[in-house]
Each structure stands twice: as C-alpha cells, then as structure tokens.
C-alpha positions in Angstrom: -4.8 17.1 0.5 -2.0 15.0 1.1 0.4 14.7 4.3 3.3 16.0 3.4 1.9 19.8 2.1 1.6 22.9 4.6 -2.3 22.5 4.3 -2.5 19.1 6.1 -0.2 20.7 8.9 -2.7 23.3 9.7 -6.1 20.7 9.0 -4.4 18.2 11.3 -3.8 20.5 14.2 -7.7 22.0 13.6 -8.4 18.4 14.1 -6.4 17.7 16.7 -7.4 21.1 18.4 -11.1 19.6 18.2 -10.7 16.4 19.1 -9.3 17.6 22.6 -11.8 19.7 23.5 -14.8 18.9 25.8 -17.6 17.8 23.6 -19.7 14.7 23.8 -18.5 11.6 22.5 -20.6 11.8 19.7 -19.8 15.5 18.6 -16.2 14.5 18.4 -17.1 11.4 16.3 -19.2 13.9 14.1 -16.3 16.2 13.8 -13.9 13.6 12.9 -16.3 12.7 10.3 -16.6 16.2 8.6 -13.0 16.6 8.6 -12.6 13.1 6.8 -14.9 14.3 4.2 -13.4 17.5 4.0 -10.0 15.7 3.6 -11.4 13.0 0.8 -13.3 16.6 -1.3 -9.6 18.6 -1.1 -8.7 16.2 -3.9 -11.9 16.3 -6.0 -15.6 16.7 -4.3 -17.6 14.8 -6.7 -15.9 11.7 -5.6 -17.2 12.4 -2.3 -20.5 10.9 -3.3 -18.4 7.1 -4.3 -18.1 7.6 -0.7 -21.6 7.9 0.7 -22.6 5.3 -2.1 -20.0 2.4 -0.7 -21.1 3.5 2.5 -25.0 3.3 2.4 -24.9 0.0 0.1 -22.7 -2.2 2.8 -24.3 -0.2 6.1 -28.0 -1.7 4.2 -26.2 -4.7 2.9 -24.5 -6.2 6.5 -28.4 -4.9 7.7 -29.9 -7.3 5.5 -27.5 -10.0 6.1 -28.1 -10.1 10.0 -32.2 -9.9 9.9 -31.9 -13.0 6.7 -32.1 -16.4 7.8 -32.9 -17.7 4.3 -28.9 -18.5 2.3 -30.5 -16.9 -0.5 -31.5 -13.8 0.7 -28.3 -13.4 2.8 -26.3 -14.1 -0.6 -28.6 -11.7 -2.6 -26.8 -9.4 0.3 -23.9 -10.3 -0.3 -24.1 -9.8 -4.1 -24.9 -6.4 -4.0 -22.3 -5.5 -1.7 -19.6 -6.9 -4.0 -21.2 -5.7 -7.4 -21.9 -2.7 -5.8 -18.1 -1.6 -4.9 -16.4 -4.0 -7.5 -18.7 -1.9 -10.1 -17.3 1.4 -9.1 -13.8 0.0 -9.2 -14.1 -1.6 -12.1 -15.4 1.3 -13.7 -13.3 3.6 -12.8 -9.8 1.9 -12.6 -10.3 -0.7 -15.2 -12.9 1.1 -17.8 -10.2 2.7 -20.1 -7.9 -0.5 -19.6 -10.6 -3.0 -21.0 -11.8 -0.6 -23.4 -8.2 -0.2 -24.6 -7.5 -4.2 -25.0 -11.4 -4.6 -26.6 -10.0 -2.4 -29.4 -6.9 -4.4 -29.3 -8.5 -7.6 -29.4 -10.8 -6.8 -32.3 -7.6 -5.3 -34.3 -6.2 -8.9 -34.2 -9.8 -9.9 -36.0 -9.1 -7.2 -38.5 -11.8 -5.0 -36.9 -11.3 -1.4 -36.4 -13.5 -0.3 -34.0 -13.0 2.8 -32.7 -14.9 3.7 -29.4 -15.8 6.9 -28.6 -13.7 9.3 -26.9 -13.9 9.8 -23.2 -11.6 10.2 -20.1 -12.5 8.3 -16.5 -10.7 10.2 -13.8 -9.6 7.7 -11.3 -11.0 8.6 -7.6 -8.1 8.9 -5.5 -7.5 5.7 -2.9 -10.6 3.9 -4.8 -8.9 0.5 -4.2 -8.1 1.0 -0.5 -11.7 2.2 0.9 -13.1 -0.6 -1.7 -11.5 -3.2 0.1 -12.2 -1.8 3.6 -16.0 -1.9 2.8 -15.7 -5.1 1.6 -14.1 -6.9 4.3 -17.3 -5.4 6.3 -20.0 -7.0 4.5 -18.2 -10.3 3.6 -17.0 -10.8 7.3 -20.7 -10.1 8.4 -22.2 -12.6 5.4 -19.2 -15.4 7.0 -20.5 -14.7 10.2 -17.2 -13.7 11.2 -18.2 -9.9 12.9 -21.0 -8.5 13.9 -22.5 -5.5 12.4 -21.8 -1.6 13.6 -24.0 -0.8 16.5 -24.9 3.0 14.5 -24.5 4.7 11.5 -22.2 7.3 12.2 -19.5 4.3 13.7 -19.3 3.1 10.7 -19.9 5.8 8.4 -16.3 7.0 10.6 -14.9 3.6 9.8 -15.0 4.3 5.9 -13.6 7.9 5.5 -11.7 8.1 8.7 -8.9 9.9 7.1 -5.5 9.0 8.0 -6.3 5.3 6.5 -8.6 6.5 4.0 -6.7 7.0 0.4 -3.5 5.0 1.0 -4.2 2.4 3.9 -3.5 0.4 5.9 -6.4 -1.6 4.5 -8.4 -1.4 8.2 -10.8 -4.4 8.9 -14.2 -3.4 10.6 -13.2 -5.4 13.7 -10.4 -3.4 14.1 -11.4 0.0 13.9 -15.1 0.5 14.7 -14.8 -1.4 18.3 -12.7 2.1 19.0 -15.3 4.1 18.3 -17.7 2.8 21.0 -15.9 4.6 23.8 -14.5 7.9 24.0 -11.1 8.0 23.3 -8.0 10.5 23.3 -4.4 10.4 23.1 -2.0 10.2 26.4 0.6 12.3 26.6 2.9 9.3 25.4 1.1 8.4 22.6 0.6 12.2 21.2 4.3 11.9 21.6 4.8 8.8 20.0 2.2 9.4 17.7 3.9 13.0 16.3 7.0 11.1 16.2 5.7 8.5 13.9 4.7 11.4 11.8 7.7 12.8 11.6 9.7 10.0 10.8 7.1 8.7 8.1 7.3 12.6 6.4 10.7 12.1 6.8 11.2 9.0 4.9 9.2 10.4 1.9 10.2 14.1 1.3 13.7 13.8 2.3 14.5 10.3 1.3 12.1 9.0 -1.6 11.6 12.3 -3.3 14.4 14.7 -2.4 17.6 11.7 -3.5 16.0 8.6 -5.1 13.1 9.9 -7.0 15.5 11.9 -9.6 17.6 8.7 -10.5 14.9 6.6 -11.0 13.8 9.2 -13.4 16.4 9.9 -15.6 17.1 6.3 -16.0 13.2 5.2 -16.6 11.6 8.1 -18.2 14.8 8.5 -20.3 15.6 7.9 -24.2 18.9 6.9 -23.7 20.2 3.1 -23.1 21.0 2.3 -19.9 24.0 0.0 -18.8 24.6 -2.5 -15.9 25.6 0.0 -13.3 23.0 2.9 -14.2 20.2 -0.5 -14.6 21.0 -1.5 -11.5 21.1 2.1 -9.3 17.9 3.0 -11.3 16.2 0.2 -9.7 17.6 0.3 -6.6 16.9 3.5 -6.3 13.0 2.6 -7.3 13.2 0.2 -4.5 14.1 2.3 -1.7 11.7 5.6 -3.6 8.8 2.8 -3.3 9.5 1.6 0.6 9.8 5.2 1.7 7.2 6.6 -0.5 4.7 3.7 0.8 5.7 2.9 4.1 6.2 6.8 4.8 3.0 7.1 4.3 1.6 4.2 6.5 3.7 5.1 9.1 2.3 9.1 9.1 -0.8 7.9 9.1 -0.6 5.4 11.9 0.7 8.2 14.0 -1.7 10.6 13.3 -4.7 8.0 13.8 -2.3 7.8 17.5 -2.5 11.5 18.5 -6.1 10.9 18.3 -6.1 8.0 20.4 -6.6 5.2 18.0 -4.6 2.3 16.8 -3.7 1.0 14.0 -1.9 -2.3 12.4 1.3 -1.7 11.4 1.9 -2.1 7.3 5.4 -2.8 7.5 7.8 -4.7 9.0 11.5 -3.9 7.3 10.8 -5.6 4.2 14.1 -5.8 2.5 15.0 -8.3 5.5 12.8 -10.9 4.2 14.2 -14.3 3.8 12.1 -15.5 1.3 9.3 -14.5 -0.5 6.5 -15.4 2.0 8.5 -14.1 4.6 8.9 -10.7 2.4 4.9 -10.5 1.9 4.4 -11.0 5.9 6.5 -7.9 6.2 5.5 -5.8 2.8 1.9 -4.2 2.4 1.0 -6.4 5.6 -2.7 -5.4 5.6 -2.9 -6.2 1.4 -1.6 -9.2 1.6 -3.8 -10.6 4.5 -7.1 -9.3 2.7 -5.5 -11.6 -0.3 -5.1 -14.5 1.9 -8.1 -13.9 3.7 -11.1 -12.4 0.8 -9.4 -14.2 -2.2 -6.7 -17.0 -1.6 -8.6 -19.4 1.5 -12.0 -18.9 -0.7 -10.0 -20.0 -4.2 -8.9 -23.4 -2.0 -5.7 -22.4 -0.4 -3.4 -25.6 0.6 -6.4 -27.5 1.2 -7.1 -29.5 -1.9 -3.9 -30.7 -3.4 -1.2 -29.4 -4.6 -2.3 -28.3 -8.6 -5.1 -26.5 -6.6 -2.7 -24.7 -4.1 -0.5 -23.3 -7.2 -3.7 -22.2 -8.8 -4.9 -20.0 -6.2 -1.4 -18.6 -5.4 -0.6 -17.4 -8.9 -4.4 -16.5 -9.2 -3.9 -14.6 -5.8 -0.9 -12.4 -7.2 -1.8 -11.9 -10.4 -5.3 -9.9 -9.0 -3.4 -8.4 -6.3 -1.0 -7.4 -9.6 -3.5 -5.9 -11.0 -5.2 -4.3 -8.1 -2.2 -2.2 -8.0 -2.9 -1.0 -11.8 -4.4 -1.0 -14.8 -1.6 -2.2 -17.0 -0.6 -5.4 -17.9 3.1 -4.8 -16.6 1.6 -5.0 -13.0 0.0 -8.2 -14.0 3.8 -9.4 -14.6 4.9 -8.0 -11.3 2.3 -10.1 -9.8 2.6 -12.9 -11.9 6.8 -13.0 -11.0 5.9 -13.0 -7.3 3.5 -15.9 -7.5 6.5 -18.0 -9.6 8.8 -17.2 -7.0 5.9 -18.0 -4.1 5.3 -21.0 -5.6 9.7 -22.1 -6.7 9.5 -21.5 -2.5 6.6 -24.1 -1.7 8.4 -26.5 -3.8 12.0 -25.8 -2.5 10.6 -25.6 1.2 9.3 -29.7 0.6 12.4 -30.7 -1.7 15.0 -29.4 1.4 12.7 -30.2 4.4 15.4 -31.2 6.4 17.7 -28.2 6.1 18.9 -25.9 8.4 20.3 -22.7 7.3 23.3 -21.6 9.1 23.8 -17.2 10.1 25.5 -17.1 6.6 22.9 -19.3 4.7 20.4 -17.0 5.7 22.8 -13.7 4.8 22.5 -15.2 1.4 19.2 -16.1 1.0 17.9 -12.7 2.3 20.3 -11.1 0.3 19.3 -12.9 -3.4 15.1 -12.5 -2.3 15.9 -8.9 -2.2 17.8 -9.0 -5.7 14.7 -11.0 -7.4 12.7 -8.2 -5.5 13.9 -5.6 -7.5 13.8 -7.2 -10.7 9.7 -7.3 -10.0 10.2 -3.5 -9.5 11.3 -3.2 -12.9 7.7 -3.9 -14.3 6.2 -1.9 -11.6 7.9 1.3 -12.1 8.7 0.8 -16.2 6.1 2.9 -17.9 5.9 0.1 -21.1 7.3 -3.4 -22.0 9.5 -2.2 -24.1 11.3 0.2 -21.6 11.1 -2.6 -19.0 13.0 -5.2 -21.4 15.3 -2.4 -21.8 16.3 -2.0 -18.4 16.9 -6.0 -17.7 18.9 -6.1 -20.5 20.9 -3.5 -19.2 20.9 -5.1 -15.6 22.5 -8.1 -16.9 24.4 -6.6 -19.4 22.8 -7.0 -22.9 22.8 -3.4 -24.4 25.6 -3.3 -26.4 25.1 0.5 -27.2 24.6 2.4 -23.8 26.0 4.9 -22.4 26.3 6.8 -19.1 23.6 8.5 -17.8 23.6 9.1 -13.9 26.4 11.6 -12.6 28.5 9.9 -10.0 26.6 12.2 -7.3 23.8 10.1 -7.7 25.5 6.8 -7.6 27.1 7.8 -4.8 23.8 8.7 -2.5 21.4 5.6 -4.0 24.5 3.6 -3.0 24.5 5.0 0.7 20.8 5.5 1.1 20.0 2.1 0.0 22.7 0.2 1.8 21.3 1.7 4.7 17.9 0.8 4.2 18.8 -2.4 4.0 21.0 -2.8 7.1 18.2 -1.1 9.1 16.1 -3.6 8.1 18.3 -6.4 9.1 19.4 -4.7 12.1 15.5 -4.7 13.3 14.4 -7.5 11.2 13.0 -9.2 15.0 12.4 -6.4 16.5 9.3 -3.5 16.9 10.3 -0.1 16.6 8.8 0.7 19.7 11.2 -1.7 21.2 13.8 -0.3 20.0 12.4 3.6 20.6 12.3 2.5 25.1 16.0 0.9 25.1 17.4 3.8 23.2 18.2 7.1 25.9 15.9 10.1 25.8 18.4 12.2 24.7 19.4 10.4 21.5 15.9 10.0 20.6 15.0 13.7 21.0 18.1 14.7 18.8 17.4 12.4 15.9 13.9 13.8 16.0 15.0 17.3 15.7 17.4 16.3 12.9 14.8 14.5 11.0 12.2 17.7 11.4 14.9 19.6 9.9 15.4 17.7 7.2 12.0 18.0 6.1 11.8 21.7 6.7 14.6 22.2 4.3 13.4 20.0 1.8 9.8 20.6 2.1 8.5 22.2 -1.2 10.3 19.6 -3.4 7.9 16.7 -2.3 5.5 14.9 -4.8 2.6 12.9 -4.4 2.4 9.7 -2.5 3.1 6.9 -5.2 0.0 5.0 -3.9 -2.5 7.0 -4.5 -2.6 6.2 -8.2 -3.9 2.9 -7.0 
C-alpha cells in the first residue's frame, strides 16, 4: 500500500475513524498495530514475519542486556541483535549483489563458476525498520535509553506505519515515550497534520512524477547520446524527482503520524540551500545521516584521534551509507563522491579559518554545492557505469555525436520547477515551515491548499512508487 493510491485514502481514514473513538488506551494501541501490519502485508505478507522476527530478537535482546551485569553477556546481547537484523539485510539486499561479484571475482582467476539460479525478492523498507530496531538495542547495550515498559509499545514502535517502509529512521526514545499516555490529535494539528499530507502528496504526484520523472527518463533509460543541455536538465530534473519523491514522502508521513497525535522529526530541511556539504547532510535524509554519525561514524573514531583517523571514518561512513541505499557499486561512488567532498570541506574549513563569507560568497558557494550535488545524482539514478560516464561526458561536453532528445516542453517545465525549488529553499533556508505556515493569512493558506488538492486529484492515477522503497 503506498500513500499516494486511493486504497491508503480509505485505510487512513478507517484508521483515523478508530483512533478517535472511545476505546481504552490500549485497544487503540492494538488497533494501530493491526493496521500497521495490515499496511506492511498489502505489499507482500510473507515479509510480515521479517517483522515479528526483528521485533522478538531486539524486545529479548534489550531484555537480556538490562538483567546482564557481566560485559560478556551484555555483548553476547548485543551480538545477536546486530547479526540477527544485519543477517536479514544482508541477505536479502546484498545476497544477489555478492553472489554476482563472487562470480566476478573468480572469472578474473579463470574460474567459471556458475551458482545456481535463484531470485531474493527485496522486503519492501528492509533498510529503514533495520535501522530503527537497531538504534533500540545498541542505545540500551550503551546505556543510553532504557528499555520499553511492554511489548505491545514497542512491538508499535517497529511497524507503526507512516515511518515504517520509507522513514524517518525513528529512534526508540523518540517514539515509544508517546505511547505511554493516551494521545489524539487537536483540532490544529489534524489540521496541520492533513495539510502536511497534502502538500507531501503534492510534491510527489504532481511534481516528481507527473513533470520531472518523464525527462529523467528519456534521457537515462535512453539509447541515444545525450548533449550538455539535455545532460544537464536530465539531472536536474533527477534532483528535484528525488527531493520530491523522498521528502514527499517524509513529509506525508509526518502528517499522518500528526492526525494521530504523534510527532515526528522532521527529515528535511530545504536541502538544495546547503552551503556546503555538511551543511547539505544536516538538511538532507536528516534522520540517516544522524544514525551514521551516531551507530557508525563516533564508534569508527570520529575527530577524536587525529586527523588520518577522522578521514577514515568519514569516507568509511559514506561509502556504507552508499551502499545502504543499494546494492550496486554505482551507489558506492555516490557515497564515495560525498565523503571526497566531506573531507575537501574539513581541509578547506582549516586552510581559510579566518574567512568570512560575504551575502554573495555564500550565493556562490551554495550555488556550486548544489552543482557537485547533482553530479553525485548521476551515479544514483544511472542504471550502469557505462550510462553514467555517458551522461558526464555529456554534462561537460564530451560526446561529440549527440543529438537532441528532450522537446523544448520539457526544458521549459524542469527549468521552472527546479528554479523554484531551489529559491524555496533559499527563501526558507532559516526558517520552519510552521513559521512560515502562522505569519502567512488564513486565507492564503486555505487557497493554496485547495489548489494543491486539486492538483493531485487531476493528476492522480499517473503516480509511481515512492523511489525509496527500493532501499
């Protein structure tokens, strides 16, 4: 089931419906914890079990850790926790990937081995409730939370469903602390909360797949060679697809988690602003990037033993979180580019210490972090190497032999959708949208809601998948 299909309409307002009425506490925790299931089985309900597995393993796991005194024990824990869920993502994400570079490898020995045939269907948001689980049994082993007081709290924790297949990636102590006393939406917040919806479903059917999808399409899943101008749209098409696609998503589900009366981090914050690439990963995938920093990049060393150690764990950092995103060696090179330019920062930042960036400095150095951006997007959204050397070339003018390939309709609307995108984002770059939501008249609000519900009415039935889920 996804969010923007007719089904989740009617499954989100059954929810809703029983989520207001006067049950126990517990009956509506219950309820919200059917309907998560139900949501997770729409896709495929085999998969459901990956659920109860994670779930049981870290509930017993966190258990053990809190009655252990003995650091062996507690590791033991700990160890089965993180074998436990890094098994079933290994194996289901990464088994045809290593497989497929095995055979690879002992080609280059002049070994043909050929394995057996066999297909690993990847469980939809795999990577996302992985990481959530995680972050509960490694916070409890570092002493940093304190267990679930029941089962069925954190059972909800794991499958609640607006987070569950897509994100944000939810920490345990900052969901399952709203779960210990009843809770439903205010007026205001159903309100904001439906809003939030709206403008998220907005921002994927009618933005990434109804005008940007289609360009970065005919230009990347294409045969013919693509030139500096079509290169160039293609991608920045891809990079306003992926925002909306993404952050449309996180958005929709941080207002539905709302009309139920629970909160939930925000996942972006106007990315294409960024100044820099630290600055961009404080404001892109926001609740990724701090399970990095937290689960992978402070345990590796972080800034705290040198410098040869910091660069280590940075590139180390982003070349995982690269491949967290897939299993393909091209997201390995979009990692690996964003740890380069993470780490051309740190030394920059000590080499001009003393610098202060005038209004226009800063113009310019948001504006060329946002053109390295897309040329990581290149490797992200090119299905092969060899079509992802194809398009840089064109971006910077190297094919000799292409030709047009996007009408000017489509240059035209990338150009306009994008630039605005990108002035949004500068125009709120310090600012919440909630802020800006209370200083803007009722009126004005109400009418750009209506037009952005009618947007997706007309364009409804023309929407894809949410790009994330593959991951």
């Amino acid at each position: 089931m996804v969010f923007n299909s007719l089904t989740f309409v009617v499954f989100f307002a059954l929810v809703l419906a029983l989520h207001s009425m006067p049950f126990s506490w517990t009956t509506r925790k219950v309820n919200l914890l059917v309907a998560s299931y139900l949501f997770y089985a729409a896709w495929n309900p085999p998969f459901v079990i990956l659920l109860w597995i994670s779930t049981v393993v870290d509930w017993y796991a966190a258990q053990g850790l809190v009655k252990s005194e003995r650091p062996r024990t507690r590791r033991a824990w700990m160890l089965l926790s993180v074998v436990a869920n890094l098994g079933m993502l290994g194996y289901f994400k990464y088994g045809t990937f290593l497989l497929d570079n095995f055979r690879a490898l002992m080609a280059t020995f002049g070994i043909d081995y050929q394995p057996p045939a066999f297909s690993i269907v990847l469980p939809v948001g795999i990577s996302f409730y992985t990481f959530a689980t995680l972050s509960y049994t490694l916070d409890v082993y570092l002493r940093r939370a304190t267990p679930a007081r029941n089962f069925l709290d954190y059972a909800l924790f794991v499958t609640f469903f607006p987070h569950l297949v897509a994100g944000p990636i939810m920490r345990p102590t900052e969901l399952v602390p709203q779960f210990a006393t009843p809770r439903r939406a205010t007026p205001e917040q159903l309100r904001f909360g439906l809003a939030l919806m709206t403008l998220g479903l907005f921002q994927k059917i009618v933005l990434a797949d109804s005008f940007l999808a289609r360009p970065a399409e005919m230009v990347y899943d294409g045969t013919k060679i693509p030139g500096a101008l079509d290169s160039w749209i293609a991608t920045l098409a891809f990079s306003g697809q992926i925002f909306c696609d993404f952050a449309g998503y996180s958005t929709t589900a941080i207002g539905a988690a709302l009309c139920l009366g629970f909160a939930m981090p925000d996942n972006f914050r106007f990315p294409y602003a960024a100044i820099g690439f630290s600055d961009f990963w404080r404001r892109w995938h926001i609740t990724l990037s701090s399970w990095l920093r937290d689960y992978l990049y402070i345990p590796l060393g972080g800034n705290r033993h040198g410098e040869a150690r910091t660069y280590l764990a940075l590139m180390t950092t982003m070349l995982l979180g690269g491949l967290w995103h897939g299993a393909s060696w091209a997201f390995v090179v979009w990692g690996g580019l964003h740890g380069v330019y993470l780490s051309a920062e740190r030394v920059l930042r000590k080499r001009f210490a003393g610098y202060s960036p005038g209004p226009l400095a800063l113009l310019g150095f948001g504006l060329l972090t946002y053109a390295l951006i897309n040329v990581t997007w290149v490797f992200f959204r090119a299905k092969s190497f060899d079509k992802a050397w194809l398009v840089l070339k064109g971006m910077f003018g190297f094919n000799d032999k292409s030709e047009p390939i996007l009408p000017v309709v489509h240059l035209v609307c990338v150009s306009a959708i994008v630039a605005g995108i990108v002035f949004a984002h500068w125009l709120m770059r310090g600012r919440t949208l909630e802020s800006a939501v209370a200083r803007t008249p009722a009126p004005v609000v109400s009418a750009v809601w209506a037009l952005m519900a009618f947007a997706i009415v007309i364009a409804q039935g023309t929407g894809n998948a949410f790009i994330y889920f593959q991951f």
